[in-house]
C-alpha positions, 0 to 999 in steps of 0.5 A: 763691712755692711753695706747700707742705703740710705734711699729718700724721695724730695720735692724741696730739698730737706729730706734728702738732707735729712738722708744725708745726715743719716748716711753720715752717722751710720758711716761713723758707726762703721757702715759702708753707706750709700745715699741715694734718691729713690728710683726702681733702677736701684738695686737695693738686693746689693744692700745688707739693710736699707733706712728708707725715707720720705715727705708726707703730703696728704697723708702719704709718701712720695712715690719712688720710695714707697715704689722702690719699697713694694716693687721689690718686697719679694726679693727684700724680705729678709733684708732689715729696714727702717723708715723714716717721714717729713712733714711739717703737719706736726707745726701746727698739730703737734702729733699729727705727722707720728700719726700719718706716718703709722698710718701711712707704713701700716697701709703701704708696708705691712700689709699681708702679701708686702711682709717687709722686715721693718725693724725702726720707724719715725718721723721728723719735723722738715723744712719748708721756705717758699722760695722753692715754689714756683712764683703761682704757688708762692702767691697762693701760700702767702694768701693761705698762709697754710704753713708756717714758713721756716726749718723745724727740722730737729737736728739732734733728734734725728742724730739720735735715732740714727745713732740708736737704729745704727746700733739696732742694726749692728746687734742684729747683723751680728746675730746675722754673722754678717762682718762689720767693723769694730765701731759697732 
């Protein structure tokens, strides 16, 4: 059976329930998955594909997962990837987070000399409730008013792409010859 990891950085929670959900629809589709917050003392060489994900805050990624991605990209050419982003920016600009996630994989990820074998790609509206800032940031926010408070995460939505990306990564891991199970 392929073995999938399902690899996420967080500050507040939502994307590594957005992982988490992932996970669980690539084990209904009949992958052996593990979910894991990004750290470099995952051996990600273990895996037959990775779906990697991340918060966008000023237009990047956390660091663990962007690292966990470039300090092996030697060793994981050939290994298929799909990525995936948070961000609330899409709230009140719609667009914009699509945007700093391309940006932000095309600066970060396929560069030259990194040459990962990224095969899916997207980006998913997250969370954000103040309650999970400490009380000086929550007085700042309340005053600025910079977010919208509230989960604008589209369930559905991120269903669907891990359902298709699931799919994806079947077909190719049969051209692979690699086993996986009948559900596929």
């Amino acid at each position: 059976m392929a073995r999938i990891l399902v690899a996420y950085g967080t500050k507040h929670g939502s994307t590594a329930e957005i992982a988490a959900h992932i996970a669980t629809r690539f084990t209904l589709a009949g992958f052996d998955t593990d979910t894991l917050e990004a750290n470099l003392g995952i051996d990600i060489t273990k895996y037959d594909a990775l779906i990697v994900g991340s918060p966008v805050y000023a237009a990047r990624w956390l660091p663990e997962p962007t690292l966990i991605l470039v300090a092996n990209h030697q060793r994981i050419q050939n290994i298929p990837i799909a990525l995936f982003s948070v961000g609330m920016i899409d709230v009140k600009h719609p667009g914009k987070l699509r945007e700093e996630h391309d940006a932000w994989i095309e600066k970060a990820f396929t560069q030259e000399d990194i040459n990962l074998n990224i095969f899916a790609s997207t980006a998913f509206n997250g969370a954000y409730h103040r309650r999970n800032f400490p009380l000086w940031m929550r007085i700042v926010d309340s005053i600025l008013r910079i977010t919208p408070q509230g989960d604008y995460r589209q369930w559905d939505a991120i269903e669907n792409w891990a359902d298709e990306t699931a799919e994806t990564l079947c077909d190719m891991l049969k051209d692979t010859g690699e086993t996986v199970t009948s559900t596929c």
